[in-house]
LOLUMZA-900607 format. One record per residue (C-alpha): residue number from 1; x, y, z. Coordinates in steps of 0.05 Angstrom, whole numbers, plus 5000, padded with zeros to 4 digits. Each point is the difference from the previous one (the first is absolute). Example, Ala and Ser with C-alpha at 12.3 -4.5 7.8 and 13.67 -1.06 7.14 Angstrom:
<seq 1 x 5246 y 4910 z 5156> $
<seq 2 x 5027 y 5069 z 4987> $
//
This chain:
<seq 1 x 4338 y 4557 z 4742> $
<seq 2 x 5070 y 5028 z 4990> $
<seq 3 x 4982 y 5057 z 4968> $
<seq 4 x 4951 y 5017 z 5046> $
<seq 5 x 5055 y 4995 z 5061> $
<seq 6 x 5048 y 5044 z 4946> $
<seq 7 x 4934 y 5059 z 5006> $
<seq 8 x 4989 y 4998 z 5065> $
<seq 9 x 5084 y 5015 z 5034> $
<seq 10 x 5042 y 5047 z 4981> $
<seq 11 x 5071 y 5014 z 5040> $
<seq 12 x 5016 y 5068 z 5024> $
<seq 13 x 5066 y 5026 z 5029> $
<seq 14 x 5004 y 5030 z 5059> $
<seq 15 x 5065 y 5027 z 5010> $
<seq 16 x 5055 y 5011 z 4941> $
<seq 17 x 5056 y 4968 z 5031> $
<seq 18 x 5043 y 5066 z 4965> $
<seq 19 x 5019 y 5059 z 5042> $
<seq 20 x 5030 y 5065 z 4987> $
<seq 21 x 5069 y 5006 z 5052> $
<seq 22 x 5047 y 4951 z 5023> $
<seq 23 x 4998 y 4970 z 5054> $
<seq 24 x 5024 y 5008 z 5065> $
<seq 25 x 5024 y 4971 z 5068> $
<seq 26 x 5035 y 5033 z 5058> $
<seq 27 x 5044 y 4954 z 5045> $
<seq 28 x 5038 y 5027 z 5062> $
<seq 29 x 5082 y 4986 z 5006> $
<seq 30 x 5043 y 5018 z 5049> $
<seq 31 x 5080 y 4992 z 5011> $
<seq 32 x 5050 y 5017 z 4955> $
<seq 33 x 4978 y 5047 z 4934> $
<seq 34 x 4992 y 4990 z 4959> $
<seq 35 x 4959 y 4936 z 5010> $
<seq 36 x 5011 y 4927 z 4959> $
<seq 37 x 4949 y 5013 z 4949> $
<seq 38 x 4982 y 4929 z 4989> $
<seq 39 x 4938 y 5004 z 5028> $
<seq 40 x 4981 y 4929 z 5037> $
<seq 41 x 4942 y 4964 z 4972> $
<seq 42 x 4962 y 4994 z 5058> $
<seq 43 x 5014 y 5058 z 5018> $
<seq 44 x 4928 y 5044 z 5019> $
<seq 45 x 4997 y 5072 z 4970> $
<seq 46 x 4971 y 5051 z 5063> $
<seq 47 x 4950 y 5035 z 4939> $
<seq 48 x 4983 y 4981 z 4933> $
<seq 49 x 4973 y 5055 z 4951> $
<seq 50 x 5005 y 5014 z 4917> $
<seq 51 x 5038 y 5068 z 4991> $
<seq 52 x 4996 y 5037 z 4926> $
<seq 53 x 5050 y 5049 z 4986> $
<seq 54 x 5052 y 4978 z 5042> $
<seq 55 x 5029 y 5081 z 5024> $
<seq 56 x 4998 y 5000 z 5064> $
<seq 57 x 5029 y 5050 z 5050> $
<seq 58 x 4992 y 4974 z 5078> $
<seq 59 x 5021 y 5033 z 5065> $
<seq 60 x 4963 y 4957 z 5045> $
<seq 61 x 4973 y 4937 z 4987> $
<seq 62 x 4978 y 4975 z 4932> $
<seq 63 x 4939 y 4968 z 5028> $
<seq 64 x 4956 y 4983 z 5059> $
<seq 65 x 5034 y 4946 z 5038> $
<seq 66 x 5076 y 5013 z 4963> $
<seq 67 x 5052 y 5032 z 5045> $
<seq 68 x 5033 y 5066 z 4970> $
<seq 69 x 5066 y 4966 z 4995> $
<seq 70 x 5031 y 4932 z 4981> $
<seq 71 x 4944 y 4973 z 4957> $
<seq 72 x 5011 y 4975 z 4937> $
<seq 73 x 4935 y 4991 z 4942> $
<seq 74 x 4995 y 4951 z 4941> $
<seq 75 x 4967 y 5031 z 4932> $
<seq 76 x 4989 y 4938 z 4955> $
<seq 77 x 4948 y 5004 z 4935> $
<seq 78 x 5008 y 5008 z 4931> $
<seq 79 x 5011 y 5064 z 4958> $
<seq 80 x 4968 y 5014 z 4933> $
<seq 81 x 5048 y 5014 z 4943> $
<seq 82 x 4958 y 5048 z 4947> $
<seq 83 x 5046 y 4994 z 4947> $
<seq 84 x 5057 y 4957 z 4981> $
<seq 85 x 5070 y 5040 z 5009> $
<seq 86 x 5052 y 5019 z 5036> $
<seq 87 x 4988 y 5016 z 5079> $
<seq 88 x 5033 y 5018 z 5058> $
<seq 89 x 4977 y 5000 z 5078> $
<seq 90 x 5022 y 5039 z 5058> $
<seq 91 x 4990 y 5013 z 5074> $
<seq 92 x 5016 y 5049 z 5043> $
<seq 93 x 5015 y 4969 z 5067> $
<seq 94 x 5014 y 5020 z 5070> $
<seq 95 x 5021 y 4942 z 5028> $
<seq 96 x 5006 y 4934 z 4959> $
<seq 97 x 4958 y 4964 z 4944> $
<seq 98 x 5013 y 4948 z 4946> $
<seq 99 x 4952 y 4994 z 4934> $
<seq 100 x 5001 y 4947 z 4966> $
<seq 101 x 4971 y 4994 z 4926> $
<seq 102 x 4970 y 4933 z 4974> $
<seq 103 x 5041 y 4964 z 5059> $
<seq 104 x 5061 y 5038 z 4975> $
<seq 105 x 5029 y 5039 z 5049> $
<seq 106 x 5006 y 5083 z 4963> $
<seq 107 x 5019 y 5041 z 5067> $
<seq 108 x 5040 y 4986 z 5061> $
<seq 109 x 5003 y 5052 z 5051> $
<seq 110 x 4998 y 4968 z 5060> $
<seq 111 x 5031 y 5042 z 5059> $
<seq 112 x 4987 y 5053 z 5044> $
<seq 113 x 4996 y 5078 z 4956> $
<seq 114 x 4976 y 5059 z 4994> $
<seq 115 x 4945 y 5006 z 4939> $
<seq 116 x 5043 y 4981 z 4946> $
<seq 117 x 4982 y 4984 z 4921> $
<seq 118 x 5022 y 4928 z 4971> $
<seq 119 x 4971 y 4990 z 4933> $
<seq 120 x 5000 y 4936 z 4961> $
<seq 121 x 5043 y 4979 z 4939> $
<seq 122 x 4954 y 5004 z 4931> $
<seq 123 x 4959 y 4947 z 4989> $
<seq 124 x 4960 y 4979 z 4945> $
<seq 125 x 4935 y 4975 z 5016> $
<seq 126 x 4939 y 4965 z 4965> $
<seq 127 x 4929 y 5033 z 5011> $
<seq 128 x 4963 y 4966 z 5045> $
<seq 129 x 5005 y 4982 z 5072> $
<seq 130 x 5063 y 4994 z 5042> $
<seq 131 x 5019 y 4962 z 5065> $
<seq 132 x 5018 y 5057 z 5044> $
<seq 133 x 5028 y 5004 z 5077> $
<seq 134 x 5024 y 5061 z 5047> $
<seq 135 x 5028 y 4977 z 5061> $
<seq 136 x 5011 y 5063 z 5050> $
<seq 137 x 5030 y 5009 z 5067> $
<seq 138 x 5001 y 5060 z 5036> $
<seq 139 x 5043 y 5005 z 5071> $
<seq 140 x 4993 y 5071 z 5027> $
<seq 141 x 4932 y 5026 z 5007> $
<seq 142 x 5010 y 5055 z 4934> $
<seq 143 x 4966 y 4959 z 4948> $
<seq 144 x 5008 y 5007 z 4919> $
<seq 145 x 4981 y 4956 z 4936> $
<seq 146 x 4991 y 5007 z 4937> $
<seq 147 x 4988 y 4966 z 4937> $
<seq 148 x 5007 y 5021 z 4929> $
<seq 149 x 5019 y 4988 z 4927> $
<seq 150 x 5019 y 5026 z 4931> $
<seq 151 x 4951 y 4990 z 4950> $
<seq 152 x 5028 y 4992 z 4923> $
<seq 153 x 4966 y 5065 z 4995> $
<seq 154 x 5053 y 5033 z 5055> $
<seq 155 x 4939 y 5011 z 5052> $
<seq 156 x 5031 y 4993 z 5062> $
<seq 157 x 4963 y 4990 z 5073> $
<seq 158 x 4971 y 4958 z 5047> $
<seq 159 x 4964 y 4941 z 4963> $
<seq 160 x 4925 y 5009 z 5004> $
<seq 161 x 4963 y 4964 z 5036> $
<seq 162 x 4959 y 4979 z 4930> $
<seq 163 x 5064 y 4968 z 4978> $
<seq 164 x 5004 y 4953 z 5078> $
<seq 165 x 4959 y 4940 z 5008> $
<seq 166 x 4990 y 4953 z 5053> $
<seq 167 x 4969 y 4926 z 4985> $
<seq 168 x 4961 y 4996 z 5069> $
<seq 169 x 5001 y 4920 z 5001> $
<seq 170 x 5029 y 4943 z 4978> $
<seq 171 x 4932 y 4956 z 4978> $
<seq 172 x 4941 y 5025 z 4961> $
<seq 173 x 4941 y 4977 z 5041> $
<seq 174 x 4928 y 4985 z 4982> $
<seq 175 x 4945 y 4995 z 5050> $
<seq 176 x 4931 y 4969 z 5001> $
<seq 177 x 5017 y 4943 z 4951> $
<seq 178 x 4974 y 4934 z 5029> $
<seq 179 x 5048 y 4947 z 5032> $
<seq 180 x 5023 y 4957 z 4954> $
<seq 181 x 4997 y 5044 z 4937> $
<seq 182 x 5060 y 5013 z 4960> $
<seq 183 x 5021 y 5064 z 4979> $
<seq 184 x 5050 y 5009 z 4940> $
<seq 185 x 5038 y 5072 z 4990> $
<seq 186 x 5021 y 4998 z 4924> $
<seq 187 x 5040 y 5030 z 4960> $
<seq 188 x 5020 y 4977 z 4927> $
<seq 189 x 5033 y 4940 z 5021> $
<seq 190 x 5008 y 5015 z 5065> $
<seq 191 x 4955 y 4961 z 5045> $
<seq 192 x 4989 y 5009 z 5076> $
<seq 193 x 4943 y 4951 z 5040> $
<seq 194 x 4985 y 4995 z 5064> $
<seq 195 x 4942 y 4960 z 5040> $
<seq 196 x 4967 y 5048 z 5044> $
<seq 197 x 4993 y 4975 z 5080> $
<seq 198 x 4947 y 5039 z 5038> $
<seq 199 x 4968 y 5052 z 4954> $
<seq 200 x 5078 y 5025 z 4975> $
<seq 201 x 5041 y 4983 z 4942> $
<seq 202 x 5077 y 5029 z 5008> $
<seq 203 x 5044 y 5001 z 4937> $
<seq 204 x 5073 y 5004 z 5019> $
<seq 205 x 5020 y 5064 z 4955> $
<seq 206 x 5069 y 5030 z 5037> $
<seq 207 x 5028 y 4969 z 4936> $
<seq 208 x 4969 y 5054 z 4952> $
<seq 209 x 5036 y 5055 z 4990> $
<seq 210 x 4963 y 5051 z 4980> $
<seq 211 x 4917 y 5004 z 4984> $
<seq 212 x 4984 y 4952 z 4947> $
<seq 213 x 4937 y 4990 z 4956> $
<seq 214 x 4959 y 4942 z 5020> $
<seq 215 x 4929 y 4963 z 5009> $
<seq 216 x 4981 y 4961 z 5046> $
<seq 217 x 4961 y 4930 z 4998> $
<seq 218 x 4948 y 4962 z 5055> $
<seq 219 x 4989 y 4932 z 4994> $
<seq 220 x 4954 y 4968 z 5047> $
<seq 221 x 5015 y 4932 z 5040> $
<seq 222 x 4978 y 4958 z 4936> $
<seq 223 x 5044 y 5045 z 4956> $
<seq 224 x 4943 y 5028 z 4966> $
<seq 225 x 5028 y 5072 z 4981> $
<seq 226 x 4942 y 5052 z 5041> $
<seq 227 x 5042 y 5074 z 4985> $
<seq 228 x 5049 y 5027 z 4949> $
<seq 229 x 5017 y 5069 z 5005> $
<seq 230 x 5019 y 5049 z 4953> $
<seq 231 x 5080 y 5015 z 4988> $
<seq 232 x 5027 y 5047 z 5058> $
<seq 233 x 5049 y 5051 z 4982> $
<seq 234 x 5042 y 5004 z 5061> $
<seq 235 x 4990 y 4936 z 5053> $
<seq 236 x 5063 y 4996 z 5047> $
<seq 237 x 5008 y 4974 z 5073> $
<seq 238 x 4959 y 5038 z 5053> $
<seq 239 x 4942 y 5000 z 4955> $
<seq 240 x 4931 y 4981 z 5047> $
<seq 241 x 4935 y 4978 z 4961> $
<seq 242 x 4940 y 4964 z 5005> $
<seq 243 x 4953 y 4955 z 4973> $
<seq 244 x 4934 y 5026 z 5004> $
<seq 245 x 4926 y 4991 z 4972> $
<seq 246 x 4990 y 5051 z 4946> $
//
């Protein structure tokens, strides 16, 4: 009976939870510039959008519903590394931004300027992915901002948008499994279960750093196993799927 329910489902993603930008959310400020930029946490972004390069050159507003002046916009993602070396980042600015690097903070330049070009001490970095964070304010309505690096190679330019990612949720979530069912994300050791409620199973995943390689088990209410899927290469949070009759 068992392997007759293992023939007959098979789960299917829907959306990769991995997107190529970072991404991005205007707020408007007013006062004093520059503005505190310790963004409140309830505070409600006016637009919400994923942006890959980040060069931008703006003499009117950035975006439908953003004013032209005193706006500020919060890049956060993740960018790739290729290689293992020595890097360094830069912006060109006009007026203020901040970058942090894996929660470390690489470039203050937070004041009002003309485009100006701050570049980061070296800094060796591991391949892979890497926490990353622009925070930008601009308070006249002449707009610029850029971001770049210095490969080990010596390329220098904006980073490309194939190097920026975005994880576009914090739970991986599976539809059409039954109430009741349990759904395990798994890893090696690692080991994530949930009970779905209503047709959806949500794995908490803001945890995970980067895409891992995992499977996923379905037990049904009896904890009979009914689906185990092959090994994914690259499951991370914002990934959609769902179980379905083959």
């Amino acid at each position: 009976m068992q392997q007759a329910k293992l023939a007959k489902l098979v789960l299917v993603r829907t959306r990769s939870g991995k997107a190529h930008g970072l991404y991005a959310r205007f707020y408007r400020w007013s006062g004093e510039s520059p503005p505190d930029p310790r963004i409140p946490e309830e505070a409600r972004p006016i637009r919400e959008e994923i942006h890959g390069p980040i060069d931008f050159i703006w003499d009117d507003s950035p975006a439908p519903g953003v004013p032209a002046d005193n706006y500020m916009i919060d890049w956060r993602g993740f960018v790739y590394i290729p290689e293992t070396g020595v890097y360094r980042f830069f912006i060109i600015v006009d007026d203020g931004a901040k970058l942090w690097l894996d929660g470390r903070l690489v470039i203050d330049a937070w004041r009002d300027q003309p485009p100006t070009h701050y570049m980061s001490e070296p800094m060796e970095l591991d391949r892979g992915l890497h926490e990353l964070r622009l925070l930008y304010y601009n308070h006249d309505v002449f707009a610029r901002i850029l971001l770049g690096w210095v490969t080990p190679s010596g390329d220098y330019g904006p980073v490309p948008r194939e190097n920026l990612y975005t994880r576009l949720g914090d739970d991986i979530v599976v539809r059409g499994v039954p109430h009741g069912y349990r759904v395990e994300l798994r890893n090696g050791p690692f080991t994530r279960a949930v009970t779905s409620r209503y047709g959806v199973a949500k794995i908490p995943a803001s945890d995970i750093r980067e895409p891992i390689p995992a499977y996923f088990r379905i037990y049904d209410e009896k904890g009979s196993l009914v689906l185990e899927t092959p090994v994914i290469p690259d499951v991370w949070g914002g990934d959609e799927y769902i179980l379905a009759a083959r």
